[in-house]
GUSEDREN-508961 format. One record per residue (C-alpha): residue number from 1; residue in one letter; x, z, y. Coordinates in pm, 1 decimal. Example, Ala and Ser with C-alpha at 12.3 -4.5 7.8 and 13.67 -1.06 7.14 Angstrom:
<pts>
<pt><num>1</num><residu>a</residu><X>1230.0</X><Z>780.0</Z><Y>-450.0</Y></pt>
<pt><num>2</num><residu>s</residu><X>1367.0</X><Z>714.0</Z><Y>-106.0</Y></pt>
</pts>
This chain:
<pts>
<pt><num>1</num><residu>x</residu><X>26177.8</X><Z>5754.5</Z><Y>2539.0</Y></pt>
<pt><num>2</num><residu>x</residu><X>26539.3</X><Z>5824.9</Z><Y>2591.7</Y></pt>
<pt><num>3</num><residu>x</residu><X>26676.4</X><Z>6219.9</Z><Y>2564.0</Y></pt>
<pt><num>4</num><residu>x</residu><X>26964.8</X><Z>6326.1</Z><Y>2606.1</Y></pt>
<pt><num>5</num><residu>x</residu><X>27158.7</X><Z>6646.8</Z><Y>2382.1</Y></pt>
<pt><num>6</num><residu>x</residu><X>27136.4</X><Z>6987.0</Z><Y>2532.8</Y></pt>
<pt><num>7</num><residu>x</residu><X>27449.6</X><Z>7283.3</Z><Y>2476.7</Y></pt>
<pt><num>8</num><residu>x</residu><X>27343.4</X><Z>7514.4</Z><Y>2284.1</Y></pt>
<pt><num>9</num><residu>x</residu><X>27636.8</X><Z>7758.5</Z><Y>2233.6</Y></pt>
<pt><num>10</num><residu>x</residu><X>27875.1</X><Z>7576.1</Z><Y>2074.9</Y></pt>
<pt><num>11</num><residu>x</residu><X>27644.2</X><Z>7318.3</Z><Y>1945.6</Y></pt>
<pt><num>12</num><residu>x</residu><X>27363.5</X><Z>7088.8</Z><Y>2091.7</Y></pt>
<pt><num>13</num><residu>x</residu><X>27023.9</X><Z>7015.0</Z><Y>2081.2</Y></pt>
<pt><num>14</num><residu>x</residu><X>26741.4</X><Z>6801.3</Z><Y>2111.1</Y></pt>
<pt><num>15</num><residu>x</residu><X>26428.7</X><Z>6900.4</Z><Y>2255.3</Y></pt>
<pt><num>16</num><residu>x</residu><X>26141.2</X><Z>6708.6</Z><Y>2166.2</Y></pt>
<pt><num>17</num><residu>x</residu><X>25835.6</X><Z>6733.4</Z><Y>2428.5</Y></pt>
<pt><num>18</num><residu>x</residu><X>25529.9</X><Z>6912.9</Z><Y>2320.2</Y></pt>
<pt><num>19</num><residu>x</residu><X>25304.2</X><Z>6637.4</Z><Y>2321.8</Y></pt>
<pt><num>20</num><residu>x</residu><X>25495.4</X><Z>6455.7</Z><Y>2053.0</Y></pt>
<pt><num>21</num><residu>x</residu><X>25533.0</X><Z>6750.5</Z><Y>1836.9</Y></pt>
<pt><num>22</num><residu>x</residu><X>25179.1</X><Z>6782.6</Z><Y>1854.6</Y></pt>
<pt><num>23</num><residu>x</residu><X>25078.0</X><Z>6424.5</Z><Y>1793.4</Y></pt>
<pt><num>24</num><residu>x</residu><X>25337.6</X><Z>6473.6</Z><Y>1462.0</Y></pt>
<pt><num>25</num><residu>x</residu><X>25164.7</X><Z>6766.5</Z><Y>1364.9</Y></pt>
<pt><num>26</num><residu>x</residu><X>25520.2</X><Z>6953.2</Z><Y>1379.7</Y></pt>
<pt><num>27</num><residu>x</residu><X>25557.9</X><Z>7318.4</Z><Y>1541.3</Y></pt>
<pt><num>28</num><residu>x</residu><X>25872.7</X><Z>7563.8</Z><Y>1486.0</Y></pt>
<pt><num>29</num><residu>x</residu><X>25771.1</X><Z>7626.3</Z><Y>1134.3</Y></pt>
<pt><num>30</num><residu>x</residu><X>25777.4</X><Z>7298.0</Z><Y>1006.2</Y></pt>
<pt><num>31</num><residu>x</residu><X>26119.7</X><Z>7219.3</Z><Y>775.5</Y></pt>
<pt><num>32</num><residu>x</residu><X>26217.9</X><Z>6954.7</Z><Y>893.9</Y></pt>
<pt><num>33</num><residu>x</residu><X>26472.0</X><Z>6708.6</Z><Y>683.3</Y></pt>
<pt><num>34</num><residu>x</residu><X>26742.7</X><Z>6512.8</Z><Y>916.6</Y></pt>
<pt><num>35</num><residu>x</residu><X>26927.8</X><Z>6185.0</Z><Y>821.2</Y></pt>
<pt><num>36</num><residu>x</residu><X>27157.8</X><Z>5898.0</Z><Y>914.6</Y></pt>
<pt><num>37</num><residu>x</residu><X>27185.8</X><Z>5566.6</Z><Y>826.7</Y></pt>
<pt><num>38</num><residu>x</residu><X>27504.9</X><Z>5552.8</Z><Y>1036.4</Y></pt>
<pt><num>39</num><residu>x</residu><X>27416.3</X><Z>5474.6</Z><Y>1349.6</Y></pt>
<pt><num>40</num><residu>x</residu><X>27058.9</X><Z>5662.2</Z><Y>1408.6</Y></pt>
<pt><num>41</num><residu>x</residu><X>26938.1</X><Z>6004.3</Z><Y>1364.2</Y></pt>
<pt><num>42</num><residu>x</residu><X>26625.0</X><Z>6016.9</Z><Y>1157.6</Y></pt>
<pt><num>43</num><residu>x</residu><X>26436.8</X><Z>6349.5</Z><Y>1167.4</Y></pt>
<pt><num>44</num><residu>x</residu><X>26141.4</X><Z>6323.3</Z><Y>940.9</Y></pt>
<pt><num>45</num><residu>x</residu><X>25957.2</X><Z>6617.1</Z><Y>767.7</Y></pt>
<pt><num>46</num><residu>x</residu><X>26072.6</X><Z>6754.4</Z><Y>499.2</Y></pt>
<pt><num>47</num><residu>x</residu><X>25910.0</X><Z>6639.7</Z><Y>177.0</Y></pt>
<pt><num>48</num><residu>x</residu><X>25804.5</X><Z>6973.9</Z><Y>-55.0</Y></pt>
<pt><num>49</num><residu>x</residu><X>26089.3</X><Z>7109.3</Z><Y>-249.3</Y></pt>
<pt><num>50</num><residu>x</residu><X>25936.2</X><Z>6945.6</Z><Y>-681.9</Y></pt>
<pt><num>51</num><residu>x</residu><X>26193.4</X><Z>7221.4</Z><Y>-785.1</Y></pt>
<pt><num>52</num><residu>x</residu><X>25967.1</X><Z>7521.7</Z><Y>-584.8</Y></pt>
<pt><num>53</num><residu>x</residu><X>25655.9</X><Z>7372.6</Z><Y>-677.8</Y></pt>
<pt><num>54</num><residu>x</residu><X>25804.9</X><Z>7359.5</Z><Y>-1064.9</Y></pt>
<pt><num>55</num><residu>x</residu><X>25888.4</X><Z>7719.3</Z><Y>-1052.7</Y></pt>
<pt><num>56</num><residu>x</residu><X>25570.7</X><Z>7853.6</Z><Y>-858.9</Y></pt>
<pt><num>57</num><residu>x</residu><X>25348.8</X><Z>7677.9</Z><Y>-1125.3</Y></pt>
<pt><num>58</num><residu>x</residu><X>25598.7</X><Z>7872.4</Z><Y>-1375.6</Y></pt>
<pt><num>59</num><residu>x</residu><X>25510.8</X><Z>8145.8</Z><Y>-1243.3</Y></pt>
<pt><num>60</num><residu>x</residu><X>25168.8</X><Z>8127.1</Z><Y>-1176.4</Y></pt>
<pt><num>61</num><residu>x</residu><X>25100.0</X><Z>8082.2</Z><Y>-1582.8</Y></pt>
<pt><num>62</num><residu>x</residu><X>25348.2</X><Z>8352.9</Z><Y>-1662.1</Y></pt>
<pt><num>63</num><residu>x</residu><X>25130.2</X><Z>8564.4</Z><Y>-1472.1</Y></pt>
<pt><num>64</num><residu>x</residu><X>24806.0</X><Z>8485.2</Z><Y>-1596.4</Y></pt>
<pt><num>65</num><residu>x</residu><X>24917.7</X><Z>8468.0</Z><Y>-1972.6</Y></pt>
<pt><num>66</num><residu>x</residu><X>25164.0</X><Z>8771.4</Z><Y>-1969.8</Y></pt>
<pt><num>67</num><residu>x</residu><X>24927.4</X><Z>9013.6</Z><Y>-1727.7</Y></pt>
<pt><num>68</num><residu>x</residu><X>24891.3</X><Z>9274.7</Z><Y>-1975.6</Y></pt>
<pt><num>69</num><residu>x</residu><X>25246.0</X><Z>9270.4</Z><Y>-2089.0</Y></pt>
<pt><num>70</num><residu>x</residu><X>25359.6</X><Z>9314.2</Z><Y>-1727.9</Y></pt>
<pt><num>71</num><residu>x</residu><X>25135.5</X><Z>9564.7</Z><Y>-1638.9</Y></pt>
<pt><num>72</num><residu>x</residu><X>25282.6</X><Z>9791.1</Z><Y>-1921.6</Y></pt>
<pt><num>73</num><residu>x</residu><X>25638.5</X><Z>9726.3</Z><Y>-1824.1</Y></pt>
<pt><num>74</num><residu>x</residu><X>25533.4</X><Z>9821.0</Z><Y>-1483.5</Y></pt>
<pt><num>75</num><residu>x</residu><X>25444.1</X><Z>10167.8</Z><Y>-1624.3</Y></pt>
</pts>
């Protein structure tokens, strides 16, 4: 399938038919990540952030182990 770039304000873009996003599983919330390896684009999606999933696990057994201490600060 060949595409060509779209303006888009001072910029381009690249639509991407529905029927592809939808075979990809990909809609308008999906983050996706976009490379190079010089001479092609590679869009790919984004793998999950170890450094979010680090911190919400953080804070997951902060809250369970520090529930009563928070709940007084709260007051």
């Amino acid at each position: 399938m060949q595409k060509r770039l779209t303006k888009y304000g001072n910029d381009f873009a690249l639509v991407v038919d529905q029927p592809m996003l939808e075979l990809l599983n990909i809609d308008a919330e999906t983050p996706l990540e976009i490379t190079t390896d010089g001479s092609r684009l590679i869009i790919s999606k984004a793998a999950p952030d170890s450094r979010q999933k680090r911190l919400e696990a953080a804070q997951a057994m902060a809250h369970e182990r520090y529930t009563n201490a928070f709940e007084k600060l709260a007051e």
